[in-house]
N, C-alpha and C positions, 0 to 999 in steps of 0.2 A: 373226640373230646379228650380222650386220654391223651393220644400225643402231643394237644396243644396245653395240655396241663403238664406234660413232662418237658413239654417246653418253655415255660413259666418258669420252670427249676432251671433249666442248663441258662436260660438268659439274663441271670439276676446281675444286676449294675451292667447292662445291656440293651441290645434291642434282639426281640422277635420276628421274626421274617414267616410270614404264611403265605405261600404262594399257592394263587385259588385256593383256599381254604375251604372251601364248598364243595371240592370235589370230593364225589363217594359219601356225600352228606344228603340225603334225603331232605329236600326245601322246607319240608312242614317240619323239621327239628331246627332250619337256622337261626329263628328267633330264639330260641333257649339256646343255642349255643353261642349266639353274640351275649344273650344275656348270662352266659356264664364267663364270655371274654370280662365283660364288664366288672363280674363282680370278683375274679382274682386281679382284675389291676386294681381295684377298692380294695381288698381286701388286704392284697398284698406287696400294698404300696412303698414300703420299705425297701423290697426289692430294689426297686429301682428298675422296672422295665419300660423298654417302648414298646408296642406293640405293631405291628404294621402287617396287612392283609391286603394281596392284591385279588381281583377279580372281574370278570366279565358276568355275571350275574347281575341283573337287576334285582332281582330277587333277595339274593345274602345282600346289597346295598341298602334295602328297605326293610330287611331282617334287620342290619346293623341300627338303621336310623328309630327304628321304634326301640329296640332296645335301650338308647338312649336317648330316647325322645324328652324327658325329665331333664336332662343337661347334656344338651347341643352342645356347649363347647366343649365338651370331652370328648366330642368327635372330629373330626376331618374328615373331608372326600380329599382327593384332588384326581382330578383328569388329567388325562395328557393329550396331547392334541397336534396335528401339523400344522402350523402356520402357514395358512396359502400366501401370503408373501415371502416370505424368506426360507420356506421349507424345513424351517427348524422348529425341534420338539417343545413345549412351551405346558405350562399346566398353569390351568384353574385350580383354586383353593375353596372351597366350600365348607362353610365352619357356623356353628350358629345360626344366627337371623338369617344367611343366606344359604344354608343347609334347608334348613325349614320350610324358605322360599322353592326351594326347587321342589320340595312335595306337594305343594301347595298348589304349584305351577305346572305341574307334573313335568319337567323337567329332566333330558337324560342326561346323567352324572357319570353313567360309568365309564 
């Protein structure tokens, strides 16, 4: 948690890049630690950060989506995916009403 909060500092008028961010993170702390992503981009909105988190965990996905289960659109998934037609890389956007869907649906997102 620290280095993603030293990271909040070096990224201001930016974007943040966490790649698997869960790793070396024990699963039963990644809801407080999405809930603490949450609350320095509230908090420290002036910044002006983006934040961006990649991951293969379903887990930190369903950490992330309850942490902000209050306001869905403050979130995005997007997958990536191969297109059996044309073999080219293509992503889903999952945002909202169709974030919420996929829990609902139990749906794989990551």
């Amino acid at each position: 948690m620290f280095r993603l909060c030293l990271g909040f500092f070096a990224a201001r008028d930016g974007m943040m890049l966490a790649d698997e961010m869960e790793n070396g993170i024990h699963h039963s702390v990644l809801r407080e630690l999405w809930q603490r992503v949450r609350l320095w981009l509230r908090e420290w909105r002036e910044w002006n950060v983006q934040f961006v988190a990649t991951t293969l965990s379903a887990k930190c996905i369903e950490a992330a989506m309850a942490a902000f289960a209050d306001d869905p659109d403050s979130l995005a998934i997007h997958k990536l995916f191969a297109d059996g037609e044309s073999g080219r890389i293509k992503a889903a956007a999952f945002t909202g009403e169709t974030l919420e869907g996929t829990r609902d649906l139990r749906l794989e997102v990551r």
